[in-house]
KEMAR-671331 format. One record per residue (C-alpha): x, y, z; residue number from 1. Coordinates in Angstrom, 3 decimals, m for minus. Each point is the difference from the previous one (the first is absolute). Example, Ala and Ser with C-alpha at 12.3 -4.5 7.8 and 13.67 -1.06 7.14 Angstrom:
<atoms>
{atom {12.300, m4.500, 7.800}, 1},
{atom {1.370, 3.440, m0.660}, 2},
</atoms>
This chain:
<atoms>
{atom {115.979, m6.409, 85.701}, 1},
{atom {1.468, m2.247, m2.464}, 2},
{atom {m1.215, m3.456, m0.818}, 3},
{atom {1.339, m3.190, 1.896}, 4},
{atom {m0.143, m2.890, m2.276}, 5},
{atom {0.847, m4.057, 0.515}, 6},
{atom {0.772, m2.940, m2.319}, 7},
{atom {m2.162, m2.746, 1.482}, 8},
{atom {0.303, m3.623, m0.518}, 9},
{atom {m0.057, m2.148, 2.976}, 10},
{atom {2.633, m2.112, m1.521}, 11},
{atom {3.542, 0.117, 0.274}, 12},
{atom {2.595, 0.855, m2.761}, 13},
{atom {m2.401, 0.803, m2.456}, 14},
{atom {1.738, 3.785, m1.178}, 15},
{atom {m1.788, 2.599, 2.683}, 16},
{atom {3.255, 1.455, 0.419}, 17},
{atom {1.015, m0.237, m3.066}, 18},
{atom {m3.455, 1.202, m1.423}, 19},
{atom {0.066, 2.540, 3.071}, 20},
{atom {3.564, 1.644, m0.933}, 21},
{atom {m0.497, m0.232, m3.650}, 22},
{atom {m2.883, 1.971, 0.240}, 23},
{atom {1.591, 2.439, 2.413}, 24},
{atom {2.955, 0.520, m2.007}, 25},
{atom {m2.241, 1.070, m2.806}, 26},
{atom {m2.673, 2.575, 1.685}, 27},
{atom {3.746, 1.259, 1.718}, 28},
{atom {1.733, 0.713, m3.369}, 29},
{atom {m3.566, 1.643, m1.261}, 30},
{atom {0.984, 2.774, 2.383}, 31},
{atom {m2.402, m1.420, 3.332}, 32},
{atom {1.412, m0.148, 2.974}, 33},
{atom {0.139, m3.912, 1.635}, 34},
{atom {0.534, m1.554, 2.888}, 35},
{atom {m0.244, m4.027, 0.722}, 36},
{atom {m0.030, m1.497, 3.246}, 37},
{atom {1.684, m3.347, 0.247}, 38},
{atom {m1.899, m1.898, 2.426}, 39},
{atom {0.906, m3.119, m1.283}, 40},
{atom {1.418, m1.181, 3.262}, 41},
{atom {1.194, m3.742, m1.023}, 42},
{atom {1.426, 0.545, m3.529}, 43},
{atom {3.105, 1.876, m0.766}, 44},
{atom {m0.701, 3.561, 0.338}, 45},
{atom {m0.499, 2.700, m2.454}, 46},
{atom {2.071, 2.869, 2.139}, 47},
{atom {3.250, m2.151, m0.066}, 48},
{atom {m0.584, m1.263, m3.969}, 49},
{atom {m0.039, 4.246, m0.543}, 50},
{atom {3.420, m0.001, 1.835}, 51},
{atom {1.533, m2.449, m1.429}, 52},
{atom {m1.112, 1.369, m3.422}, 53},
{atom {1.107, 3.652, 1.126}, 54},
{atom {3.203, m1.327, 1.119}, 55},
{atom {0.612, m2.103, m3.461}, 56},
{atom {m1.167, 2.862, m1.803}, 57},
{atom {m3.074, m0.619, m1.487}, 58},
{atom {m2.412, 2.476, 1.755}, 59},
{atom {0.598, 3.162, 1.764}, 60},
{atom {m1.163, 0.509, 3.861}, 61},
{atom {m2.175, 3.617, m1.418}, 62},
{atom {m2.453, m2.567, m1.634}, 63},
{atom {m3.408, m1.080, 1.697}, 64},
{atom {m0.123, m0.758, 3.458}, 65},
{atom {0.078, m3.774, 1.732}, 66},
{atom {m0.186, m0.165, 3.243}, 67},
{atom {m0.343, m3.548, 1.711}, 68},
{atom {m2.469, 0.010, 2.850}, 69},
{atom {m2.616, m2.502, 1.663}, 70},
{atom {m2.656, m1.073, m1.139}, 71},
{atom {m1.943, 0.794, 3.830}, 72},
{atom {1.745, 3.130, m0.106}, 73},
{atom {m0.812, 1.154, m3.778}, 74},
{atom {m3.813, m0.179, 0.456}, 75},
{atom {m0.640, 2.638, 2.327}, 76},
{atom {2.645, 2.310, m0.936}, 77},
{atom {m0.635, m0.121, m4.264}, 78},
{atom {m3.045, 2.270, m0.626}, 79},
{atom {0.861, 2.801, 2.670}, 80},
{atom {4.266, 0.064, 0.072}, 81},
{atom {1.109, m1.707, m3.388}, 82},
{atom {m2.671, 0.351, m2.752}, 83},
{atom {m0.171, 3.950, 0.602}, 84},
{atom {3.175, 0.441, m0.879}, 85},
{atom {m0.209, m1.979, m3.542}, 86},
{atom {m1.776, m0.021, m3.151}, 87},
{atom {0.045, m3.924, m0.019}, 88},
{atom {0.917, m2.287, 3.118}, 89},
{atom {0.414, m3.794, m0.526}, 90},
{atom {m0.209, m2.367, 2.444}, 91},
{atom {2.276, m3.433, m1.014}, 92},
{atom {m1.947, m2.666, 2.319}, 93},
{atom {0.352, m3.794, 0.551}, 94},
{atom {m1.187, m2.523, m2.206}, 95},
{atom {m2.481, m1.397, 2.302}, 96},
{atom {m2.123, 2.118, 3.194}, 97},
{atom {1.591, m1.750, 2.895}, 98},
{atom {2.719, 2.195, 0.538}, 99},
{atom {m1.237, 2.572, 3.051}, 100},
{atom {m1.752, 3.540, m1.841}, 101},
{atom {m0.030, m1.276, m3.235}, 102},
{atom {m3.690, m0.281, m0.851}, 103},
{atom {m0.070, 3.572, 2.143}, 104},
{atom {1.986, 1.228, m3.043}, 105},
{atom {m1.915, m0.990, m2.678}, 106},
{atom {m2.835, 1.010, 1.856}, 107},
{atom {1.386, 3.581, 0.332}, 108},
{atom {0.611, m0.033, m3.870}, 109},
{atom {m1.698, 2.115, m2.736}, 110},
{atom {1.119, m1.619, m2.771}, 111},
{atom {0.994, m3.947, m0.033}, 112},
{atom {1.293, m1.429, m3.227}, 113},
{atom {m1.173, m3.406, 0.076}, 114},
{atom {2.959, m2.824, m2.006}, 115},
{atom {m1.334, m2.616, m1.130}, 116},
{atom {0.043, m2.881, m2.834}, 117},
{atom {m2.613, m1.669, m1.798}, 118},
{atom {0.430, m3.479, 1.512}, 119},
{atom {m2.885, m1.750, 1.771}, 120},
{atom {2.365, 0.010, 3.264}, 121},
{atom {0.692, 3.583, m0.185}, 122},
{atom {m3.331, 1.198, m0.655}, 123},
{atom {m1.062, m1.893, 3.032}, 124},
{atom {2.695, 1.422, 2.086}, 125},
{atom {m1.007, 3.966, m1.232}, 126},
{atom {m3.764, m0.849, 0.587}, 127},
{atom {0.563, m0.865, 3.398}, 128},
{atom {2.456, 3.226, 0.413}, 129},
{atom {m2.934, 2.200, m1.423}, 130},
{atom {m2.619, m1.771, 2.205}, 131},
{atom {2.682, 0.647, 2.993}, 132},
{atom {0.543, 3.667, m0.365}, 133},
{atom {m4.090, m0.031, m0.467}, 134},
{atom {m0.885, m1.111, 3.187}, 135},
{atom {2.689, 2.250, 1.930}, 136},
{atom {m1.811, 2.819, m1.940}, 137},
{atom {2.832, 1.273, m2.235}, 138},
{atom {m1.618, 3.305, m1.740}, 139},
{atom {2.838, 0.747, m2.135}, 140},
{atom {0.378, m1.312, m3.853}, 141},
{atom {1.010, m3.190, m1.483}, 142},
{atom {1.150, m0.590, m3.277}, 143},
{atom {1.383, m3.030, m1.311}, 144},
{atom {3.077, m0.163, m2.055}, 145},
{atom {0.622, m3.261, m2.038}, 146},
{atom {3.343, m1.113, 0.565}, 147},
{atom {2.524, m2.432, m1.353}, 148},
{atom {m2.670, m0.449, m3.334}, 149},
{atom {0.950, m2.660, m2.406}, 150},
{atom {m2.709, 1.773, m2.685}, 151},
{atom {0.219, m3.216, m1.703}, 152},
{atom {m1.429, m2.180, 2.440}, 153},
{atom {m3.849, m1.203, 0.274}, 154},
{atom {m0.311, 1.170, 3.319}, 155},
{atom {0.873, 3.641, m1.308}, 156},
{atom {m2.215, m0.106, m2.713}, 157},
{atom {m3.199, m1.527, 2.044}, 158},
{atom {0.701, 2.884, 2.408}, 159},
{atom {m0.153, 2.983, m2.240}, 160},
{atom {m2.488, m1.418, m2.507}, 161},
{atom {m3.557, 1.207, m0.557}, 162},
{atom {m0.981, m3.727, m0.105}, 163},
{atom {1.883, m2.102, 2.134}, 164},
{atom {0.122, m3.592, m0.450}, 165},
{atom {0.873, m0.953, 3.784}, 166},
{atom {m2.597, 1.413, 2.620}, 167},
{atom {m0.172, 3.670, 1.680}, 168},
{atom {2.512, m1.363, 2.708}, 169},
{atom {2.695, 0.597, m2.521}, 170},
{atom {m1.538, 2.975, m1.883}, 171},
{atom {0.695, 3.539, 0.803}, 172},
{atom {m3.327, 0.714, 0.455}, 173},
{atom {0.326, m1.922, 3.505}, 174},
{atom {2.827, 2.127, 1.369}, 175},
{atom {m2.318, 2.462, 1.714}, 176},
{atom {2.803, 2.738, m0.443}, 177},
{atom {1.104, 2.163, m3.082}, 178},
{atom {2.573, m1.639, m1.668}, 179},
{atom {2.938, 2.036, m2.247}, 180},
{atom {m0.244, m0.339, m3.573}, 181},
{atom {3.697, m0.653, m0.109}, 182},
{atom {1.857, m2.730, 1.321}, 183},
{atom {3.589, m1.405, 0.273}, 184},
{atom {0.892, m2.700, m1.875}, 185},
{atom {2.115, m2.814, 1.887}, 186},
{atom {3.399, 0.571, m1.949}, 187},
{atom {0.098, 3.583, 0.854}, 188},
{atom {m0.210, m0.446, 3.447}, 189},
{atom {3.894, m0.977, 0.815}, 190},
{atom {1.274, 3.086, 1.881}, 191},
{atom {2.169, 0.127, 3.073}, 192},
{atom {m1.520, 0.210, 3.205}, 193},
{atom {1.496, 3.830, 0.600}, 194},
{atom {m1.407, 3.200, 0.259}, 195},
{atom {2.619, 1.874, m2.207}, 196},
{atom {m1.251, 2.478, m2.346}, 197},
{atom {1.742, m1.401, m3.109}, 198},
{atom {0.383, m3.709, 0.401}, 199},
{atom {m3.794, m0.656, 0.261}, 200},
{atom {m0.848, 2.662, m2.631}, 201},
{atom {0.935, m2.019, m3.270}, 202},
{atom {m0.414, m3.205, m1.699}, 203},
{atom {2.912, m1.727, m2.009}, 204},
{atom {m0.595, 2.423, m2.802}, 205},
{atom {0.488, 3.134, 2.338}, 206},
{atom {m3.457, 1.243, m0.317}, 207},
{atom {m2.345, 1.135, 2.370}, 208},
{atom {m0.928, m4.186, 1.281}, 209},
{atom {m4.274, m0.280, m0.098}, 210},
{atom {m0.534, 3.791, m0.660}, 211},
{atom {m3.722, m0.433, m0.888}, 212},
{atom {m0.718, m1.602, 3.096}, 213},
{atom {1.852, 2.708, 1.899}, 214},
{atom {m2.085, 2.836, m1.980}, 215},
{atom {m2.867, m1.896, 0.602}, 216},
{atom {0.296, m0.233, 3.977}, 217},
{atom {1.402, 3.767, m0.321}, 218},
{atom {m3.233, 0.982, m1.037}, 219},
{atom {m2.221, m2.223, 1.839}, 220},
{atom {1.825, 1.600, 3.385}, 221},
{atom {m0.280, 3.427, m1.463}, 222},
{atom {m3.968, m0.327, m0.984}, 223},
{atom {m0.804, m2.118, 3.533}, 224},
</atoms>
């Protein structure tokens, strides 16, 4: 069976489906086969953005499948009906655990690829996701993939250094989770929300937009 994998953040318009197709479109066009279930059931959804780009042009309806279903439905059907069927299977969720199967998702997860940014505020808000999927007994991985980096800030540095000036709270060291070498810087993070195959592929300069964070989370799947 192949893996089933979430971006987790338990806040709202942070990039999980961005992050989610980006990464989809890239294990896809390295010859895997993908499929990502949009159960996303309060944002504009990921099935009709693939029609409107197939009718426009921009994709083609032979690439990776997205199929929009529930969240209470996707849970119990993902591991034995979907997953075997797929090398990778995403599952686009929420941005909180409210909505009904959500946390049953995650939950059912083998891989979740934890967002987040270096702020005091968003640290706190990943902590208590971590500490969440902890005490519902998620045995799956976690790793954490900084996101929307401004390398030149003092938060960024205090996180990655080996002697950080603030305490552990904002050190990398207190994530509890392995956490990606690579990271995405905020100005490279201004894709459409779509899940075409070319669109979200390249950055202004037509190349191949955050590649070594791609290769990186390539191999981490691969080696999991």
């Amino acid at each position: 069976m192949g893996k089933v994998i979430a971006m987790g953040n338990m806040k709202g318009g942070v990039g999980k489906s961005t992050a989610g197709c980006f990464l989809a479109n890239y294990l896809y066009l390295s010859g895997s086969t993908v499929c990502v279930i949009d159960c996303d059931n309060r944002q504009t959804s990921l099935s009709d953005e693939r029609m409107i780009d197939i009718e426009k042009g921009i994709d083609k309806d032979d690439t990776y499948s997205i199929t929009a279903l529930k969240s209470s439905e996707t849970h119990a059907i993902v591991r034995t009906h979907i997953a075997p069927e797929y090398d990778y299977t995403f599952i686009d969720l929420p941005g909180n655990l409210d909505q009904d199967g959500s946390l049953e998702c995650y939950l059912k997860c083998d891989e979740i690829i934890l967002l987040f940014n270096v702020t005091r505020k968003d640290l706190l808000s990943t902590f208590k996701f971590i500490e969440i999927l902890k005490e519902e007994g998620y045995k799956g991985n976690i790793v954490g993939l900084p996101w929307k980096i401004n390398p030149m800030k003092k938060e960024w540095h205090n996180f990655i250094s080996e002697t950080p000036e603030d305490n552990q709270f904002t050190h990398k060291s207190s994530m509890g989770i392995p956490v990606l070498k690579t990271f995405v810087k905020n100005d490279e993070v201004s894709f459409d929300r779509n899940a075409s195959t070319s669109t979200l592929f390249k950055n202004s300069k037509g190349e191949i937009a955050n590649e070594e964070v791609l290769i990186e989370l390539k191999n981490y799947l691969k080696n999991v």
